[in-house]
Structures are given as structure tokens and as C-alpha cells.
BALOBA-1460 file (C-alpha; in Angstrom, 3 decimals):
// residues 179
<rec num="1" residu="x" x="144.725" y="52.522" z="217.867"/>
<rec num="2" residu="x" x="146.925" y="51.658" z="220.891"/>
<rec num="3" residu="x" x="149.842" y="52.943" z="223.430"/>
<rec num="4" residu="x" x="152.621" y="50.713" z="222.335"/>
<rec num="5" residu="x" x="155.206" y="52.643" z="224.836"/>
<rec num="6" residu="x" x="152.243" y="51.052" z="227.717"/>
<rec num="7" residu="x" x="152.364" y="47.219" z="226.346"/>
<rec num="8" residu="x" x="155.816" y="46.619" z="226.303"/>
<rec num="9" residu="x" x="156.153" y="45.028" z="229.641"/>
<rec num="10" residu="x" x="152.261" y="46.294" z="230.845"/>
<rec num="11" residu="x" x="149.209" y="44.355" z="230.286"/>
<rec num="12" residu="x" x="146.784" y="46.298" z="227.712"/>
<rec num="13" residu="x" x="142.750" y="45.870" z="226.511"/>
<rec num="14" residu="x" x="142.356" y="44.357" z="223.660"/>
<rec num="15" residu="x" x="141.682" y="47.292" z="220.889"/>
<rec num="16" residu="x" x="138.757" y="46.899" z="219.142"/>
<rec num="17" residu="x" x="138.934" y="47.251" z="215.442"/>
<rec num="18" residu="x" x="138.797" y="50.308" z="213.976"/>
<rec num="19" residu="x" x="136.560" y="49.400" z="211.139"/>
<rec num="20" residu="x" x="138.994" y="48.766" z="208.199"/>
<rec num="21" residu="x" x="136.820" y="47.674" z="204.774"/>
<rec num="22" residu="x" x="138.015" y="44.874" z="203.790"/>
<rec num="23" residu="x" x="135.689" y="44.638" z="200.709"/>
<rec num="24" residu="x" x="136.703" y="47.859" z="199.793"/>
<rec num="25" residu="x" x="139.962" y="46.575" z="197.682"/>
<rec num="26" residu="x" x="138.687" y="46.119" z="194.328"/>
<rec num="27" residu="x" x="141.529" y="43.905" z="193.045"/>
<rec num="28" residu="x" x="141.928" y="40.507" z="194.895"/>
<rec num="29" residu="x" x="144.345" y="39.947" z="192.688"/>
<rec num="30" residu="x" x="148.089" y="39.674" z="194.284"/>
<rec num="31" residu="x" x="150.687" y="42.550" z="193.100"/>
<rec num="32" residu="x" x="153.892" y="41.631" z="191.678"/>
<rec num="33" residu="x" x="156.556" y="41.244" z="194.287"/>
<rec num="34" residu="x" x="158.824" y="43.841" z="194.936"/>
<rec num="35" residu="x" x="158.245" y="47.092" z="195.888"/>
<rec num="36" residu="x" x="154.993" y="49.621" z="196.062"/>
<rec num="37" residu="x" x="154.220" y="52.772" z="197.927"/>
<rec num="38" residu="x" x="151.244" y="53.220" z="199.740"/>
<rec num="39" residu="x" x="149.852" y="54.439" z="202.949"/>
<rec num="40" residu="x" x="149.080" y="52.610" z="206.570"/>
<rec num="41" residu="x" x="145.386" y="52.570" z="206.276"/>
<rec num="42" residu="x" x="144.785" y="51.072" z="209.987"/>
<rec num="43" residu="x" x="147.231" y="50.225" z="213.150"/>
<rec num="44" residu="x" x="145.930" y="48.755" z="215.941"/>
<rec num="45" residu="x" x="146.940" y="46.810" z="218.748"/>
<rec num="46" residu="x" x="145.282" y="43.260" z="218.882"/>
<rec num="47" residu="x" x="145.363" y="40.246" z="221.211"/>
<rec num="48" residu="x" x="146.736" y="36.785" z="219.758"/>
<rec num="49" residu="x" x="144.425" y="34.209" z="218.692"/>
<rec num="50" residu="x" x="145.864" y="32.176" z="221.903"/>
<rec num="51" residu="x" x="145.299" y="35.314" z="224.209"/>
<rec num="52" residu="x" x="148.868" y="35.221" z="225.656"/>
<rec num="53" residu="x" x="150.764" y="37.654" z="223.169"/>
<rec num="54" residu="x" x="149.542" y="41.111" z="221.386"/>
<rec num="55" residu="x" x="150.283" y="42.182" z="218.162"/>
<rec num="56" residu="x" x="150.124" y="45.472" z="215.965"/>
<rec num="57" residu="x" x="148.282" y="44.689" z="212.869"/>
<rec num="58" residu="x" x="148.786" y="46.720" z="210.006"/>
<rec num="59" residu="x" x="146.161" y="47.287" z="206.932"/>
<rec num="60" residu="x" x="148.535" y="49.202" z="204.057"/>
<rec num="61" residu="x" x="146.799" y="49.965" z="200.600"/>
<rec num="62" residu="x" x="147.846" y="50.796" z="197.388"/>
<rec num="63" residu="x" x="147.887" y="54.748" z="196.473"/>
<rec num="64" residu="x" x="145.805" y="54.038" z="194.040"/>
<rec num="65" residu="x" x="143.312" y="52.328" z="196.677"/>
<rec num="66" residu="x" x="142.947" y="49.062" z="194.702"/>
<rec num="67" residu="x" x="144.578" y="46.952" z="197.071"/>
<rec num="68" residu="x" x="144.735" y="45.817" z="200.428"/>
<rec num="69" residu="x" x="147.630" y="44.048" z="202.230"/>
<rec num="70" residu="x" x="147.784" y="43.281" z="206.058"/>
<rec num="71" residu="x" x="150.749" y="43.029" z="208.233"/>
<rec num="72" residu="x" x="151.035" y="41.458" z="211.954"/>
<rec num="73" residu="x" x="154.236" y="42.658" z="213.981"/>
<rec num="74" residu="x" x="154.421" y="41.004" z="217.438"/>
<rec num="75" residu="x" x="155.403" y="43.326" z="220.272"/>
<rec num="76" residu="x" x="154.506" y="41.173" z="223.133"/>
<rec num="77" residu="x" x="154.923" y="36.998" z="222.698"/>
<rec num="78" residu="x" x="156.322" y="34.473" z="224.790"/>
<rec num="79" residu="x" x="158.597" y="33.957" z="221.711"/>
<rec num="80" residu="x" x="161.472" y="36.287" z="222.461"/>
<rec num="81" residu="x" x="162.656" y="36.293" z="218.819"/>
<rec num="82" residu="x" x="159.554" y="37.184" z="217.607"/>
<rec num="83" residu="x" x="159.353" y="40.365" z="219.830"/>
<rec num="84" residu="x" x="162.842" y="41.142" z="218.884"/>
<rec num="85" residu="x" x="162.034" y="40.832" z="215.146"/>
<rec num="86" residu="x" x="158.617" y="42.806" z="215.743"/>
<rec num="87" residu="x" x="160.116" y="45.279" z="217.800"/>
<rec num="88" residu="x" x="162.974" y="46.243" z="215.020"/>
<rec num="89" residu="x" x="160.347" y="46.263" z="212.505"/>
<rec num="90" residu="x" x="158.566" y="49.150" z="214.475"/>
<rec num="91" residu="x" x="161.843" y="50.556" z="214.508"/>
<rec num="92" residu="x" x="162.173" y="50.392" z="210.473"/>
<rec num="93" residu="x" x="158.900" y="51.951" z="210.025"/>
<rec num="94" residu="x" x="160.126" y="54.730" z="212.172"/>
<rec num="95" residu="x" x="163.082" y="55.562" z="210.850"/>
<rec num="96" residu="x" x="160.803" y="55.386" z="207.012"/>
<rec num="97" residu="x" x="158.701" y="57.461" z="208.535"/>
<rec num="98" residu="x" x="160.895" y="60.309" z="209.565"/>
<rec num="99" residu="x" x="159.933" y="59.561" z="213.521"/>
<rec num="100" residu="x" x="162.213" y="58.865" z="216.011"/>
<rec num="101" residu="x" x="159.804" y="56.205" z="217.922"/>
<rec num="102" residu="x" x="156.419" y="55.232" z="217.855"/>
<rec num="103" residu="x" x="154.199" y="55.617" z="221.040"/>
<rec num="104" residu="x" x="151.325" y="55.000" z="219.727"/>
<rec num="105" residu="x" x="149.444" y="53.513" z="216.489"/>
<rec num="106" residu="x" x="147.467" y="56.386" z="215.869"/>
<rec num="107" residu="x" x="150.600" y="57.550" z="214.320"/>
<rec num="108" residu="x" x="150.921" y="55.540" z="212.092"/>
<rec num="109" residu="x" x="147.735" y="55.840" z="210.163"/>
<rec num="110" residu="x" x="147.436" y="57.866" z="207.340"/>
<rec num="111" residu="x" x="151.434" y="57.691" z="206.855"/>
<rec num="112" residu="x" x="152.509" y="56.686" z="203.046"/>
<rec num="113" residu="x" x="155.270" y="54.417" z="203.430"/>
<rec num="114" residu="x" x="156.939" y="51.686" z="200.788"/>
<rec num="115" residu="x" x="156.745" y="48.424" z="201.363"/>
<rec num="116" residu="x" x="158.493" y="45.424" z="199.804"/>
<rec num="117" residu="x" x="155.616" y="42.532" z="198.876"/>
<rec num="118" residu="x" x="156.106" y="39.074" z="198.117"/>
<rec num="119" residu="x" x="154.014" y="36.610" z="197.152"/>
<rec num="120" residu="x" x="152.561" y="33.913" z="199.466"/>
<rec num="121" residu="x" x="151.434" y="30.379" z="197.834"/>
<rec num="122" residu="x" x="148.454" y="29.631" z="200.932"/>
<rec num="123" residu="x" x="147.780" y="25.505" z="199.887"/>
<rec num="124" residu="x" x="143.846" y="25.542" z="199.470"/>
<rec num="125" residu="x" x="143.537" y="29.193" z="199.530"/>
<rec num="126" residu="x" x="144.165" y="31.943" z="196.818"/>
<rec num="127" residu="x" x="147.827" y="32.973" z="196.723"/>
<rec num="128" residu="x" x="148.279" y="36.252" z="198.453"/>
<rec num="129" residu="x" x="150.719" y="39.716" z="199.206"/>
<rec num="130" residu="x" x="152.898" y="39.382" z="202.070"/>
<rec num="131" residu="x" x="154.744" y="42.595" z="203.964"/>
<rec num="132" residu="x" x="158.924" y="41.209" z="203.825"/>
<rec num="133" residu="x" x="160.441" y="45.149" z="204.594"/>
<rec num="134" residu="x" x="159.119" y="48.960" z="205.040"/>
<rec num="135" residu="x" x="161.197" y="52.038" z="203.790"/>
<rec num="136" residu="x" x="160.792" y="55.542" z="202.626"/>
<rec num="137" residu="x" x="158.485" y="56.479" z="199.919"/>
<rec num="138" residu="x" x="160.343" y="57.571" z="196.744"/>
<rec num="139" residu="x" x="159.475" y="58.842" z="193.434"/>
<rec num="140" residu="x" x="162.299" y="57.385" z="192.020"/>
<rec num="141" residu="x" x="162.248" y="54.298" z="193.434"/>
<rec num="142" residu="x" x="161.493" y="51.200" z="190.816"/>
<rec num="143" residu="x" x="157.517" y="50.325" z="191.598"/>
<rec num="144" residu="x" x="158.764" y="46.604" z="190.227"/>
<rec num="145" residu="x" x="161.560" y="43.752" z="191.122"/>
<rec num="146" residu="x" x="162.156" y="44.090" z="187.166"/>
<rec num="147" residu="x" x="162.189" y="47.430" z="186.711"/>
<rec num="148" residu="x" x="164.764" y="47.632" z="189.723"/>
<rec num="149" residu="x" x="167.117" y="45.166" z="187.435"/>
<rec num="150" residu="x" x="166.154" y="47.373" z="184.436"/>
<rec num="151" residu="x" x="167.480" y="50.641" z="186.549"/>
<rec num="152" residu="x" x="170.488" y="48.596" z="187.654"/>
<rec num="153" residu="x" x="171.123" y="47.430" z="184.303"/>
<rec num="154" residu="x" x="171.073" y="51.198" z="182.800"/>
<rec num="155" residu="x" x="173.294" y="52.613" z="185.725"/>
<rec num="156" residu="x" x="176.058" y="50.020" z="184.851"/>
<rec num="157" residu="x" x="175.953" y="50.529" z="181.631"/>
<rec num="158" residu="x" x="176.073" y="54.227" z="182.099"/>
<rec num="159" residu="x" x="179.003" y="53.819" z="184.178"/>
<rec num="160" residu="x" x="180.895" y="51.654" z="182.167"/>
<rec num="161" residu="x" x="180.470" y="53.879" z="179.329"/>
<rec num="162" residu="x" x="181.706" y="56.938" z="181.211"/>
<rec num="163" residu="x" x="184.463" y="55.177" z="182.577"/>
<rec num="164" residu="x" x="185.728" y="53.593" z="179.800"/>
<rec num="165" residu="x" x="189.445" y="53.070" z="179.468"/>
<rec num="166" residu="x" x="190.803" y="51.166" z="176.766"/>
<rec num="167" residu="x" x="194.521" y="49.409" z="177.611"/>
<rec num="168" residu="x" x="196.427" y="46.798" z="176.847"/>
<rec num="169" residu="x" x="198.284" y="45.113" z="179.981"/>
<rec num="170" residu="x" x="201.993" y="45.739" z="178.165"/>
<rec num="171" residu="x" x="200.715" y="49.500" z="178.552"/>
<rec num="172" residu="x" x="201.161" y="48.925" z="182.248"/>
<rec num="173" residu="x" x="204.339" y="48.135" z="184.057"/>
<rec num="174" residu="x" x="204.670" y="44.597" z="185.835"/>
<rec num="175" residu="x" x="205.206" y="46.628" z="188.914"/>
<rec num="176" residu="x" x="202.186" y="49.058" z="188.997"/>
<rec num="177" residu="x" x="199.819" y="45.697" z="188.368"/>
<rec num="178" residu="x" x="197.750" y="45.950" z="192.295"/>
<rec num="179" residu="x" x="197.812" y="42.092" z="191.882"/>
């Protein structure tokens, strides 16, 4: 846990961890990309490995607790782009959240959110989930990239079907014709 309102612009302790188990995930496994709900299992504030920036990290899990996926979101670098894209992304998982700003990352944990995973190729190390966007939870939203196309698919078709018209273009006057 951390004040985030404090660290932008104040120098903060590093947070120690809050004792995440990261052997707990029983599927090491990557998901399919595209996206899950879940819940924020751990926020906390961290220092950069080179001790000049700070950085929330994230642990979000699977509902059904099989899986683990963490998340780093900069809110203090020497990058300014990188606290600009951090600090929008705390601003996303806000607004997903229902909560108008985030003071502090004990808020966030515990929170079921949806988050949209891709997978990460790592050279000599196992391919991996990585975080690309955070949104509400839904019950009707696709759990799959495919079954999002699938859902598309069906919603076209049932709106072609419903709209059907069936002319020929002598049935319409040269003069009506928006083109």
C-alpha cells in the first residue's frame, strides 16, 4: 500500500511488499489474449530498480484464482511520457472502478476489474501475460478475442436481417441517390 496523492511531486519510502504468493497461481500457463475479469490482488508503491523513479505495481488474478498477472504503472520517472502514460492509466482504472481518483493503493485491492492481456514472447524465458488496458467488469462482456468476433459476427448478422430491404436502384429516383 501507498499515498499516491503524496508521491506525485514528494519523495516517498519505499513500500515494502505486502506479501503477494507468487506460487500460489496454479497455472503458469499464459491465458489467451484478450479480455478476462478478475480482481487487483496487491497495489503497492515500489522504488525502480535504478532508485530514481517509483512505480505502482499491480498483482491481478483470475476469478477463478488460477492465474497471476503483474502490472507496473510509473507515477514518478525522469521519463515524462512514461508518467503521463502511467498517470492516465491510474486514471482508467478509476473511472473502471467507479472512483473518481485514487489516493491511495489500498484502494485498489480487492477491486474486480477487466483487463485486456496479451501475450509477451520473453527470448530465453517462458512466454508470458501482459496488462495492454483496464475497464469495467461485465457479465456480458466476451471472456475471449474470438468470442468478441463471434458476438460481433452475430450482432451484424442480426442487424442485417432486421434491416433488410430488398430494392433495385431503378426503384429509386436518380435524384434521391445521396451520392
Amino acid at each position: 500500500m501507498g499515498n499516491i496523492s503524496s508521491l506525485i511531486g514528494n519523495n516517498q519510502q519505499y513500500i515494502q511488499p505486502s506479501g503477494v504468493d507468487y506460487n500460489s497461481a496454479t497455472n503458469k500457463n499464459p491465458l489467451p489474449a484478450g479480455w478476462m475479469d478478475g480482481y487487483i490482488e496487491s497495489a503497492e508503491i515500489r522504488n525502480t530498480k535504478s532508485g530514481t523513479g517509483q512505480y505502482i505495481y499491480i498483482a491481478w488474478r483470475t476469478l477463478d484464482g488460477q492465474h497471476l498477472v503483474h502490472d507496473h504503472i510509473n507515477i514518478k520517472n525522469a521519463n515524462s511520457v512514461a508518467v503521463d502514460i502511467g498517470l492516465r492509466t491510474l486514471s482508467t482504472i478509476a473511472r473502471a472502478l467507479g472512483m473518481e481518483s485514487i489516493d491511495d493503493t489500498e484502494q485498489l485491492n480487492g477491486r474486480e476489474i477487466a483487463v485486456r492481456l496479451a501475450i509477451e514472447e520473453a527470448g530465453e524465458w517462458p512466454a508470458r501475460n501482459v496488462i495492454k488496458a483496464y475497464a469495467k467488469t461485465s457479465t456480458t462482456r466476451p471472456k475471449r478475442a474470438s468470442d468478441l468476433d463471434k458476438t460481433r459476427h452475430q450482432i451484424r448478422g442480426n442487424e442485417n436481417r432486421n434491416q433488410q430491404v430488398n430494392f433495385r436502384q431503378d426503384d429509386i429516383p436518380a435524384d434521391q441517390i445521396p451520392f
